[in-house]
C-alpha positions as CSV (number, residue, x, y, z in Angstrom):
1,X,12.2,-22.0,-30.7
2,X,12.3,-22.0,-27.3
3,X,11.7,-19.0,-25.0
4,X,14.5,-16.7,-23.2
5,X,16.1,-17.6,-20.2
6,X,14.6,-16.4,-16.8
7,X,17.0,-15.7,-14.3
8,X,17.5,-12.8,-12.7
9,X,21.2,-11.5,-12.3
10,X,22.2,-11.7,-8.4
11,X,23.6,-7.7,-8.4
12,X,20.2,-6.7,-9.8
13,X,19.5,-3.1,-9.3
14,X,22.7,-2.6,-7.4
15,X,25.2,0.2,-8.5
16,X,27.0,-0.2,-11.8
17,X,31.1,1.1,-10.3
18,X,32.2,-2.4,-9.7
19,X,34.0,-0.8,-6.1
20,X,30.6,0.8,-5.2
21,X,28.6,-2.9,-5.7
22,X,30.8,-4.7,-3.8
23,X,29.6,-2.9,-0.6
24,X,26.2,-2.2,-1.8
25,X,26.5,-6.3,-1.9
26,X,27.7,-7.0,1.6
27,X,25.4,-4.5,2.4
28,X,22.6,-6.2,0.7
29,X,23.5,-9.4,2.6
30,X,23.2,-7.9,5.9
31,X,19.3,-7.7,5.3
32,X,18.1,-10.1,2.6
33,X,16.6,-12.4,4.6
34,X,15.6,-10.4,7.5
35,X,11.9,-10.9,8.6
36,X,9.1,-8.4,6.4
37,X,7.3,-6.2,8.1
38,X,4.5,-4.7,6.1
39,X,2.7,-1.8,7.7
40,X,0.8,-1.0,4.6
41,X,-1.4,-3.5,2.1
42,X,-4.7,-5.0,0.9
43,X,-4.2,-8.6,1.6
44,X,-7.4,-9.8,2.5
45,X,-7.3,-11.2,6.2
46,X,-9.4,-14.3,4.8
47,X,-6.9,-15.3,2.3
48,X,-4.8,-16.2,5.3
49,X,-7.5,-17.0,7.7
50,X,-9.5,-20.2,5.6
51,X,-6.1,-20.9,4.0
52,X,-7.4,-22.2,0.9
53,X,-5.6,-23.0,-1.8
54,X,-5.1,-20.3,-5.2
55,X,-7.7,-21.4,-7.5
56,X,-5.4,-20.9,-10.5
57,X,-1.8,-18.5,-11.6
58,X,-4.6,-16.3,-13.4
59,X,-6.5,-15.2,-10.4
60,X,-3.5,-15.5,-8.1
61,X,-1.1,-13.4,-10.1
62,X,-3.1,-11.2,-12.9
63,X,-6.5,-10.4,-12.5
64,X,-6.5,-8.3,-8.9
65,X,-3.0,-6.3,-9.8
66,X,-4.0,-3.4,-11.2
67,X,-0.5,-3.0,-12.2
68,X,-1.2,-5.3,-15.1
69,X,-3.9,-4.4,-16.0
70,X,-3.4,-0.9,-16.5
71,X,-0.6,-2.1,-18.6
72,X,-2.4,-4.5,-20.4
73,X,-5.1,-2.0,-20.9
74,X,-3.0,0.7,-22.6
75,X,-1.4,-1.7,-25.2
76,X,-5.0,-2.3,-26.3
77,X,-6.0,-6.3,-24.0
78,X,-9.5,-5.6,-22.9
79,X,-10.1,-5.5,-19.5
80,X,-13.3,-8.3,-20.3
81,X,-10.3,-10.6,-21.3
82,X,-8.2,-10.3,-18.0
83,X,-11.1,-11.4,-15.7
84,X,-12.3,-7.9,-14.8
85,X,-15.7,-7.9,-16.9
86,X,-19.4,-9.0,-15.5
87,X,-18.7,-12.2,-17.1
88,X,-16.4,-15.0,-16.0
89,X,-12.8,-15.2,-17.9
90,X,-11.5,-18.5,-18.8
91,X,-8.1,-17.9,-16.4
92,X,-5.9,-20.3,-18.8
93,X,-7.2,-17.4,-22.0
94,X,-6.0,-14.6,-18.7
95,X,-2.7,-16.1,-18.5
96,X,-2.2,-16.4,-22.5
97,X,-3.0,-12.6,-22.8
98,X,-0.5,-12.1,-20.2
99,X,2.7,-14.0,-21.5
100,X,1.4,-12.7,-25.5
101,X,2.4,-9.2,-24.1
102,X,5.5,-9.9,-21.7
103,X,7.2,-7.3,-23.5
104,X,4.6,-4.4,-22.5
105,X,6.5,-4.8,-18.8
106,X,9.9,-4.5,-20.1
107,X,11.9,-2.2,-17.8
108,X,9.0,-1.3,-15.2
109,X,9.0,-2.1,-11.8
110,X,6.1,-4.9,-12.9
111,X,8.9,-6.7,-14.9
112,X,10.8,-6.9,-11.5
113,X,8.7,-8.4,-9.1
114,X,7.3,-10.9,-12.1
115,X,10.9,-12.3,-12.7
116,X,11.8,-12.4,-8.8
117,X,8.4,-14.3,-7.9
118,X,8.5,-16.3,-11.3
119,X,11.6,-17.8,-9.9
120,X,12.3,-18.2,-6.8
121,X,8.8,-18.7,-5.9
122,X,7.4,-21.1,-8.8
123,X,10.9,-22.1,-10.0
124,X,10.3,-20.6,-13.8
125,X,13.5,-20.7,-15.7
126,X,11.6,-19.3,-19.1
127,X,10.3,-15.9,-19.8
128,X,6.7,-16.3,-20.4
129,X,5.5,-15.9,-24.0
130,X,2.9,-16.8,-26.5
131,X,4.8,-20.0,-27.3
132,X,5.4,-21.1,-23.6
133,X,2.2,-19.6,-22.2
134,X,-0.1,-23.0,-21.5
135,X,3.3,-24.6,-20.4
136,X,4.0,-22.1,-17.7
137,X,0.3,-21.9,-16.6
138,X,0.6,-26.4,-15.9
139,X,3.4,-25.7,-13.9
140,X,2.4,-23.2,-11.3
141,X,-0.9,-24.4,-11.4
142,X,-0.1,-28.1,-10.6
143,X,1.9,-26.1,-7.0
144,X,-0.4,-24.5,-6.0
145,X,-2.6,-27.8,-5.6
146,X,0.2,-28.7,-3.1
147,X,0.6,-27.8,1.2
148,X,3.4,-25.8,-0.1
149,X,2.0,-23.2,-1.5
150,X,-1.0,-22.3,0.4
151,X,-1.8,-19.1,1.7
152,X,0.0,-19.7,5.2
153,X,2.9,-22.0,3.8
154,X,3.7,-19.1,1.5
155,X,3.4,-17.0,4.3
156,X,6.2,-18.6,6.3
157,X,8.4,-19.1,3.2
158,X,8.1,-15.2,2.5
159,X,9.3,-14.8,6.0
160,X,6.5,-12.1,6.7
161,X,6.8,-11.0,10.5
162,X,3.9,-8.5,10.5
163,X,1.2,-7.9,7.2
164,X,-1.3,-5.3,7.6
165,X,-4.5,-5.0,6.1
166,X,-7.0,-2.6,4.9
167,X,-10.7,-2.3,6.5
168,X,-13.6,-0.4,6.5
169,X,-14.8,0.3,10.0
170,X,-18.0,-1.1,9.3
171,X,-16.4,-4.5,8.6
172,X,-16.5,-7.0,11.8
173,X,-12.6,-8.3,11.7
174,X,-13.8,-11.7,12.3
175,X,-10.7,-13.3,10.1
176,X,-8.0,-11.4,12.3
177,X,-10.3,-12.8,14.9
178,X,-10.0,-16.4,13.6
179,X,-6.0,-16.0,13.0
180,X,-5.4,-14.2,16.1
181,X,-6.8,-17.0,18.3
182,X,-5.1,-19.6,16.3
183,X,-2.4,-20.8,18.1
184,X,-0.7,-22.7,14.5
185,X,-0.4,-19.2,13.0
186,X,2.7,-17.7,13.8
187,X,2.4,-14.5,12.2
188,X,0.7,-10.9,12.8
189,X,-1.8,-9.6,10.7
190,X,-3.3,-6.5,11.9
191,X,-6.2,-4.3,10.5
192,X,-5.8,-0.6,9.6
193,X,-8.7,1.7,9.8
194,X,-9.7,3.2,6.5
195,X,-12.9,5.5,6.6
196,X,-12.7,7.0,3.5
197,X,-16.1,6.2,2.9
198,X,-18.0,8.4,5.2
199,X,-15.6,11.6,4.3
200,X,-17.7,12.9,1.4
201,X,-21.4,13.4,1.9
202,X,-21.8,14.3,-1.9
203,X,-20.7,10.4,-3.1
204,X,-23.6,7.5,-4.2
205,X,-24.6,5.3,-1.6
206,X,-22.9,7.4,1.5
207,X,-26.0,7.2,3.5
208,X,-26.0,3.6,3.1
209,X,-22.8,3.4,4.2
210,X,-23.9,5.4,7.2
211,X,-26.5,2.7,8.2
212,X,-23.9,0.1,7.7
213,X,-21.7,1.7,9.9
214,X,-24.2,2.6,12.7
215,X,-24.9,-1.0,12.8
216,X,-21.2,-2.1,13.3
217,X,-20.8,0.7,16.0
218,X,-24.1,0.4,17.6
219,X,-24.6,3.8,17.8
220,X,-26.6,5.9,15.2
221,X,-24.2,7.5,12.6
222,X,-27.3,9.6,11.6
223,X,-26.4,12.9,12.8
224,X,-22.3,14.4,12.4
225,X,-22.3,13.9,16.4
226,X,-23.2,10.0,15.9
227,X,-21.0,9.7,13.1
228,X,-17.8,10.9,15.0
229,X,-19.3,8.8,18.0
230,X,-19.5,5.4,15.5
231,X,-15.7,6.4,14.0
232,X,-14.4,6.3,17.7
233,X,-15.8,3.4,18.8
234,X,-14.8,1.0,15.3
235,X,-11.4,2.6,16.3
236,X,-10.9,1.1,19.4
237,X,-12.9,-1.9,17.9
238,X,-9.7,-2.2,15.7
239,X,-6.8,-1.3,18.1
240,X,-8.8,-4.6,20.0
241,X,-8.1,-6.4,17.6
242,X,-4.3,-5.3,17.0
243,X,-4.5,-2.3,14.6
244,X,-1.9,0.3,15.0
245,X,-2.6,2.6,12.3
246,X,-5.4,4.1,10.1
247,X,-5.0,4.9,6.5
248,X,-7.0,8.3,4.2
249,X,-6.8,8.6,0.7
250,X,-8.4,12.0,-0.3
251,X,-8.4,14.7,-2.9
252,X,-6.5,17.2,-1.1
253,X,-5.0,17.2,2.3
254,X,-6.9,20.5,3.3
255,X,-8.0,20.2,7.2
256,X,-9.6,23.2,7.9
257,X,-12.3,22.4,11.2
258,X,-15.8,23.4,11.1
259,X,-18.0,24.3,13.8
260,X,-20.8,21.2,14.8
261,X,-23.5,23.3,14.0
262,X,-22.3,23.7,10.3
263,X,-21.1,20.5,10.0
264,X,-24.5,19.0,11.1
265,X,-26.1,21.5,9.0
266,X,-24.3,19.5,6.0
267,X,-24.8,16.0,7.0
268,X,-28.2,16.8,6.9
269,X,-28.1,17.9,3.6
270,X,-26.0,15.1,2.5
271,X,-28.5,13.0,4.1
272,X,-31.6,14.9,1.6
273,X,-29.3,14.4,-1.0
274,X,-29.3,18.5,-0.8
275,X,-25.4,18.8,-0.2
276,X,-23.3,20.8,-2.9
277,X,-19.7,20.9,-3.7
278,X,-18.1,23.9,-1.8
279,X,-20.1,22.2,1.6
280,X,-19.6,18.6,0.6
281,X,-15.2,19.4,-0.1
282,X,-15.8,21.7,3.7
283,X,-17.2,18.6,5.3
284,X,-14.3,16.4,4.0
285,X,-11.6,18.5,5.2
286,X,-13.4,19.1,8.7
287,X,-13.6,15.0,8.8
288,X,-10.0,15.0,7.6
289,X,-9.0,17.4,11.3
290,X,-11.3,15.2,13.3
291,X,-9.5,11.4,12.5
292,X,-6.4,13.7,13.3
293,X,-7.8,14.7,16.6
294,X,-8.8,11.1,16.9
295,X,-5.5,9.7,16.5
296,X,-3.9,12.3,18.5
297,X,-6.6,10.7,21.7
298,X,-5.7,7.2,20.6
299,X,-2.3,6.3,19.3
300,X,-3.0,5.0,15.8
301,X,-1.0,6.0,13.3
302,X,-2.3,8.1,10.6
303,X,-1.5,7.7,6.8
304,X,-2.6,10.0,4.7
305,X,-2.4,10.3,0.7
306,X,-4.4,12.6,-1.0
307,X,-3.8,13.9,-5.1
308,X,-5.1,10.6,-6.3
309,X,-8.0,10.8,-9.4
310,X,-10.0,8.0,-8.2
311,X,-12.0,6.1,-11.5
312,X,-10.6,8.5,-14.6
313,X,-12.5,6.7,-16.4
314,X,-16.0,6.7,-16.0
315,X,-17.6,4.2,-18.4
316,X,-14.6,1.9,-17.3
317,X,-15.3,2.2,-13.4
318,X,-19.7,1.7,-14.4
319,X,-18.6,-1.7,-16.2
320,X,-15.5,-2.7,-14.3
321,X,-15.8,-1.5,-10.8
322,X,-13.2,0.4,-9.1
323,X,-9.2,-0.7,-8.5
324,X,-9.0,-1.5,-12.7
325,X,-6.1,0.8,-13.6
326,X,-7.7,3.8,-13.7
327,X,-6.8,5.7,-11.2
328,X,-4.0,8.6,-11.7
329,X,-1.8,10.7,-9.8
330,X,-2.2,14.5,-9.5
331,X,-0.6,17.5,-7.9
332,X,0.0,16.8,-4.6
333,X,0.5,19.6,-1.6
334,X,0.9,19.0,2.0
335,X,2.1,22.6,3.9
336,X,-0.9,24.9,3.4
337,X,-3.3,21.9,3.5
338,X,-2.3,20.2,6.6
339,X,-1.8,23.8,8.8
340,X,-4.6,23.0,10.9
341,X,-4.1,19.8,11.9
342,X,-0.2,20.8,12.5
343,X,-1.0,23.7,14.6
344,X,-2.9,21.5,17.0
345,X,-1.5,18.6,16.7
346,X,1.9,18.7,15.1
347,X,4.0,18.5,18.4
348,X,1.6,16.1,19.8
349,X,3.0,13.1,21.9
350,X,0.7,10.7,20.9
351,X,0.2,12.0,17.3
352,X,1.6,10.3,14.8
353,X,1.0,11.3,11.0
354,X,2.8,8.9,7.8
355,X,2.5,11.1,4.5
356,X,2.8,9.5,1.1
357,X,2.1,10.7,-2.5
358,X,2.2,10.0,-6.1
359,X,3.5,13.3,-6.9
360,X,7.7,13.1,-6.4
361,X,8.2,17.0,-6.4
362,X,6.2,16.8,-2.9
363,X,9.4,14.7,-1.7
364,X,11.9,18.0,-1.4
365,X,9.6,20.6,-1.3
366,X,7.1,19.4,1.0
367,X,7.1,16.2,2.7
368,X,11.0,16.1,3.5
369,X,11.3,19.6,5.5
370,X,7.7,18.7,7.2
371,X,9.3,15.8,8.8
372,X,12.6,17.7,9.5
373,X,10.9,19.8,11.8
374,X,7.6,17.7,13.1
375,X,8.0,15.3,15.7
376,X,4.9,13.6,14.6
377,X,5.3,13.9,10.7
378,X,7.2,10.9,9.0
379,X,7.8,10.9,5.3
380,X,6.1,7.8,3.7
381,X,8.2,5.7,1.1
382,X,7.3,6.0,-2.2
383,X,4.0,3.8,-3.5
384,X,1.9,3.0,-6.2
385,X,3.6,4.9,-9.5
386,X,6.5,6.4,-7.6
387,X,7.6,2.4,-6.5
388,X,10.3,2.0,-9.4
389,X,13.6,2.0,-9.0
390,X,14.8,5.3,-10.1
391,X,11.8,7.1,-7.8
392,X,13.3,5.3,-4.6
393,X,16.5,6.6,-4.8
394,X,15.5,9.6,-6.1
395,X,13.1,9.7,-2.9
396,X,16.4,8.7,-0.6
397,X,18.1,11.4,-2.5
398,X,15.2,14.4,-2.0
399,X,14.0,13.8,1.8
400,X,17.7,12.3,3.5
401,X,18.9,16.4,3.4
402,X,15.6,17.5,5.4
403,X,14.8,14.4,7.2
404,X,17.2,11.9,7.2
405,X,16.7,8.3,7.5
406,X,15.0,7.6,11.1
407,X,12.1,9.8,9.8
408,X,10.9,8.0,7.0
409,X,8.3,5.0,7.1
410,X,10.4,2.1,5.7
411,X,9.1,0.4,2.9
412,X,5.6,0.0,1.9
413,X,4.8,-2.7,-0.4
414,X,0.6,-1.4,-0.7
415,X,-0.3,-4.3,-2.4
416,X,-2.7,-6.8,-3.1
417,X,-1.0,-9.4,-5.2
418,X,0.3,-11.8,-1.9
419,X,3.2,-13.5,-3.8
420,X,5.2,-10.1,-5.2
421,X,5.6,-9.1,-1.6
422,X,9.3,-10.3,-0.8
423,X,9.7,-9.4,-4.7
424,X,9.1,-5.4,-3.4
425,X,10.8,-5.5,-0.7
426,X,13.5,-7.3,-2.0
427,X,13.8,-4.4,-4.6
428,X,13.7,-1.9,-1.7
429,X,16.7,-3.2,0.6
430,X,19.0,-3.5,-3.0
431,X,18.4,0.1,-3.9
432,X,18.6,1.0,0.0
433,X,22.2,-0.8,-0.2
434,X,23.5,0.6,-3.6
435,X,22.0,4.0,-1.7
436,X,24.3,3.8,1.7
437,X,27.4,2.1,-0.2
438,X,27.1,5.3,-2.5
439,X,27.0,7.4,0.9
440,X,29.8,5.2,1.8
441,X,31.7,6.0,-1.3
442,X,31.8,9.3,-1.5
443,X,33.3,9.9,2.6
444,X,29.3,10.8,3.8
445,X,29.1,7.8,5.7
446,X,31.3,5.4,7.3
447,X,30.7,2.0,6.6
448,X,29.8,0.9,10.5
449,X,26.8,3.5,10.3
450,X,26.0,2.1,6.6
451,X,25.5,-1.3,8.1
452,X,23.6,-0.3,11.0
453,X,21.0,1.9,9.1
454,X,20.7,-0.8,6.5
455,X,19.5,-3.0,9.2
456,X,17.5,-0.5,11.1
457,X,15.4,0.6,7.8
458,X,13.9,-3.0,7.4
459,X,13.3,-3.3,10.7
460,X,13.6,-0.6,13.5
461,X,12.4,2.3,11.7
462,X,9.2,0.1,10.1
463,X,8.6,-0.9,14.1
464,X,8.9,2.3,15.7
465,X,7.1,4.1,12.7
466,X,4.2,2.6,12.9
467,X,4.1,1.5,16.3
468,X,4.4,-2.3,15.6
């Protein structure tokens, strides 16, 4: 018996009123194959930079999305038996798991992107199961032996203008180095400033992480002064080399400042080992204001997502390591927190702040009326959990009353798996069409303006967002 069918309808996602889709199509047209600009990922800059080809579908397309795994996980497939464990997976047994439990992505976002990249990347006309799995895994893995499909081929094909990365500040950059002085790459891959690392003094390993960073900066991260010092000069280290933005993820978005002498008081301690929980969350927060006060000197762009429960899982994060599925949204808030760095910086010229979250009653309540009123504030598409379908437009739907369109980030794809990125934003400019031609439908917008914003949310507002 052979397997289903795979092709994916051509009005996919768009609005079911047949007068409604027509537009949302047209609309849909206007931007399909307009360039990608992705302000926020975790491609690795090497990928593209030795432009090797995939070692097999496995690697490429299961094992780093945690997507799937988390998935996988919670119908009861090991994580050992999807190439996450201590000890090499046989990638061919990876993809069998995978296409055993195609059903477990039925109507999730994950389904989505699988059919879209499926086919019209690898050509797949069947849906993967246990019967088809091995045949499947011979045909994408016999392309990606070919020119065609290599890192930078694919890049080209996916039409990808601008891809952005995520870095440590202690890393040296030396593959945006390597592509930015290459004149056969066309593209733009720029490197976004993450230093979540150094934020908590309390974590394992942060005073090694200290030493690595001093040695990147050349300056002694040792005391709070040197740290700030190092941060600033990795910063301009990474606008250098093309960087326009920086990127936090923390617990909570509070910002309150500390004085130097208390905040070198808990460095120290952290140092010792000595720090406890009230000084170590203090410190965070304080860190949190100064890379606000940084950006407000230097132009990058700051992202910031807190109410994300890093590792849930303990015993899974000791065997696994972290980025396994296991991290899970929590209660988000934004107003209180963020006071501080509002009051000093909130109608800043140069300041620019990007706010996302995993928890969708932030949207209306919070993040929406924050960038209504702001200059700097922008509200940051929806990501990671909240990048379904039904979130986006309910997303469009809770921030366009306070904020409108021009104040929003455009889409964010935040991924690492390279071949579902035209898949996301594909998904994006359909429901951002069905969106407007609903506007359209019901005498809110006129259909000149519908086709304008539908250009300018794939590509103006992205640009001018994040400074591209």
């Amino acid at each position: 018996m052979r397997a289903a069918p795979l092709r994916p309808h051509p009005d996919r996602l768009l609005p079911i009123d047949p007068g409604v889709r027509g537009l949302a199509r047209r609309l849909y047209e206007e931007v399909a194959a307009a360039p990608i600009l992705s302000p926020h990922g975790h491609v690795d800059a090497a990928l593209l930079a030795d432009d090797r080809p995939f070692p097999d579908p496995a690697t490429l397309l299961i094992t780093p999305d945690h997507y799937v795994l988390r998935l996988l996980h919670a119908v009861g497939v090991p994580l050992d038996a999807l190439g996450r464990g201590p000890s090499p997976a046989d990638p061919e047994e990876v993809w069998r798991a995978f296409c055993t439990h195609w059903d477990v992505f039925l109507g999730t976002p994950v389904r989505f992107w699988f059919e879209t990249s499926l086919s019209e990347v690898f050509g797949v006309t069947e849906q993967p199961c246990a019967e088809n799995a091995d045949e499947l895994y011979a045909h994408i893995d016999a392309q990606l032996q070919a020119d065609a499909f290599r890192p930078r081929a694919l890049f080209d094909r996916f039409r990808i203008e601008v891809l952005a990365t995520t870095d440590d500040p202690a890393e040296d950059l030396e593959a945006h180095a390597r592509l930015r002085e290459d004149p056969t790459f066309r593209g733009r891959v720029l490197p976004t400033f993450r230093a979540d690392r150094y934020m908590d003094p309390s974590v394992d390993g942060w005073a090694s992480s200290l030493a690595a960073l001093s040695e990147a900066a050349g300056v002694d991260a040792g005391s709070y002064a040197g740290l700030r010092e190092a941060l600033r000069r990795r910063r301009e280290a990474f606008r250098a080399a093309g960087g326009t933005a920086t990127d936090t993820g923390v617990v909570d978005a509070g910002s309150e400042p500390l004085n130097d002498a208390d905040a070198e008081r808990i460095h120290a301690a952290g140092l010792r080992g000595e720090v406890g929980a009230a000084d170590a969350a203090a410190y965070r927060r304080n860190l949190l204001y100064r890379l606000a006060e940084m950006s407000a000197e230097d132009g990058l762009v700051m992202q910031l997502h807190p109410g994300v429960i890093r590792n849930h899982h303990r015993p899974t994060r000791e065997r696994y390591g972290p980025d396994s599925g296991h991290d899970l949204p929590s209660v988000a808030s934004f107003t209180g927190p963020l006071t501080p760095i509002l009051r000093d910086f909130g109608v800043h010229e140069t300041f620019r702040l990007v706010l996302f979250t995993v928890d969708e009653t932030a949207f209306s309540r919070e993040i929406g009326p924050l960038a209504g009123f702001y200059p700097s504030v922008y509200a940051g598409a929806p990501w990671w959990f909240l990048d379904t379908p039904d979130a986006i437009t309910r997303f469009r739907r809770a921030v366009t009353d306070s904020a409108g369109f021009v104040k929003t980030s455009g889409f964010i794809d935040d991924t690492r798996a390279f071949c579902s990125i035209p898949a996301r934003h594909d998904m994006s400019r359909r429901l951002d069409a069905g969106y407007l031609a609903s506007l359209v439908a019901e005498h809110r917008l006129d259909e000149e303006h519908a086709f304008a914003l539908a250009r300018r949310l794939v590509d103006e507002i992205p640009r001018a967002t994040f400074r591209l």
